[in-house]
Residue, then its C-alpha position, 0 to 999 in steps of 0.5 A: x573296820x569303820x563300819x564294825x567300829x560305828x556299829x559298836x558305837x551305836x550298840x554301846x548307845x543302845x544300852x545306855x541306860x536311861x534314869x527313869x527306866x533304871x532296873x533299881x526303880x523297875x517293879x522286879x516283877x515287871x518283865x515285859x512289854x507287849x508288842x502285838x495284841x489280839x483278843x485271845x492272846x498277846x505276844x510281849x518283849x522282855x525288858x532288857x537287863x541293865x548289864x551284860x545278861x541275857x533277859x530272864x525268861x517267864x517260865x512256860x506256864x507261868x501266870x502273868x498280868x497287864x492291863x487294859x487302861x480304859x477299863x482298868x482290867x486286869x487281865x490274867x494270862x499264862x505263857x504258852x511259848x518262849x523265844x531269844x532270837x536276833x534283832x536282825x530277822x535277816x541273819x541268824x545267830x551263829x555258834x561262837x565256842x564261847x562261854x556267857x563269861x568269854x562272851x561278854x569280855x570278847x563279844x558284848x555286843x552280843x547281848x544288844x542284838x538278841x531280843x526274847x519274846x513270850x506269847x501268853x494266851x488270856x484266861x480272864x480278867x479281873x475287875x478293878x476293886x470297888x473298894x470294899x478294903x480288898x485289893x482284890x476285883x471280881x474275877x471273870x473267867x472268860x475272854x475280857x471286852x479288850x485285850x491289854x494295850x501295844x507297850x502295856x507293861x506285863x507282870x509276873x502275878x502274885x500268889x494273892x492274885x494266883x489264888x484269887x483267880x484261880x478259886x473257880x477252875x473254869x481257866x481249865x477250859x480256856x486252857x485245854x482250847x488252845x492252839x498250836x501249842x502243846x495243850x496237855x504240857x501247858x494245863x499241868x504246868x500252869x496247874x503246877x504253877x497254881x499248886x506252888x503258888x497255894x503252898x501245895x493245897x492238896x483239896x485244890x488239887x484233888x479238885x483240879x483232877x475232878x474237874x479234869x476228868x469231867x472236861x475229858x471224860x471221852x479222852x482217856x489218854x489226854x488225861x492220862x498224859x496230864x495228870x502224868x505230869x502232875x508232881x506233887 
C-alpha cells in the first residue's frame, strides 16, 4: 500500500505543471520534442497535455518541422510512423474495461505512464531568409548538412510553409526511398495532405500524377496502388 500510495505521490508531481511551459503560453502547433536524431530521419516524443488526455497524434503523413540552430535550417519532414507505449519498457499496457472518461476518475494515473512518439523521415530544408521581405527561405530538396537537434522542439507545418516547399516534387523521390515503412501508403498520404493544404489545386495534382508515373514508369502496380489512394 505504501509503495502504490508513493507511486501515486510521484506521478501527481510528474504532471505539475511548470509556468514557463504552461499549454496557454505553448505554440498550439508545437507538438513534440525530439529524442534521437540521424541524417535521414528523427524519431520525437509528443508533449504531454496539461489535463487528463492522451497527447494528440501527428497524423501518418503529416508535414512537420524543427530546426538545426547552428545553421538556422529549417528542416521539413513527413511522419512515417506513430506509437503510445508505457513509460516503463518492462510492463505492458494491459485492458482495463474502462472508457477514457472512467479512466480518468478511477486510474488518473494512467495518463502520466503512457508516452507517444512519432518517427519522421526528412525531405529537405529550408534556409533561413535573407530578408528580402519574404519569411520565406530558399527551399533544398534534398538531405540537410545536419539534422535537427536531441530536445529541438517539432512543429505542425503551415500551408504558407507546405506550399513553398512543396512547388517543385523532387520530395517524391525522398519518399518513395524510404525504409521499413509502407512507402506507397505514405506518398498518397502526404500527397493528400499537400492537396489539402493548397486548397484542392487540381493543376498541382495532375502534376504529381505526371510526375509519378515518370519516377515509376517500370512499376506499374506501385503506381497503381498510390494513385488508388489518392481522393479528390
Amino acid at each position: 500500500m505504501f509503495l502504490l500510495d508513493l507511486l501515486s505521490f510521484i506521478l501527481k508531481v510528474m504532471r505539475l505543471p511548470l509556468p514557463q511551459f504552461t499549454v496557454d503560453d505553448r505554440n498550439p502547433k508545437h507538438i513534440g520534442e525530439v529524442i534521437e536524431t540521424s541524417t535521414t530521419q528523427y524519431l520525437a516524443q509528443c508533449l504531454e497535455p496539461e489535463d487528463l488526455k492522451f497527447p494528440v497524434m501527428p497524423p501518418f503523413g503529416s508535414w512537420i518541422k524543427s530546426f538545426d540552430e547552428e545553421s538556422g535550417n529549417k528542416i521539413l519532414a513527413v511522419v512515417t510512423y506513430v506509437t503510445t507505449s508505457p513509460i516503463d519498457s518492462v510492463h505492458r499496457a494491459r485492458a482495463l474495461g474502462l472508457s477514457l472518461e472512467e479512466l480518468r476518475e478511477q486510474q488518473p494515473q494512467i495518463f502520466a505512464m503512457l508516452k507517444t512518439e512519432f518517427k519522421a523521415a526528412i525531405v529537405g530544408f529550408e534556409a533561413p531568409s535573407n530578408n528580402n521581405g519574404n519569411s520565406l527561405g530558399q527551399v533544398y530538396q534534398y538531405l540537410p548538412p545536419r539534422p535537427p537537434q536531441i530536445h529541438q522542439s517539432v512543429y505542425n507545418c503551415d500551408s504558407e510553409e507546405v506550399a513553398n516547399f512543396t512547388e517543385n516534387l523532387d520530395f517524391l523521390r525522398t519518399l518513395l526511398q524510404a525504409k521499413d515503412i509502407p512507402v506507397e501508403s505514405l506518398v498518397a498520404a502526404s500527397v493528400r495532405e499537400v492537396y489539402r493544404q493548397r486548397q484542392a489545386n487540381r493543376d498541382w495534382l495532375v502534376n504529381v500524377g505526371r510526375t509519378l508515373s515518370t519516377l515509376l514508369k517500370d512499376d506499374y502496380d506501385r503506381l497503381r496502388y498510390i494513385l488508388s489512394q489518392i481522393h479528390y
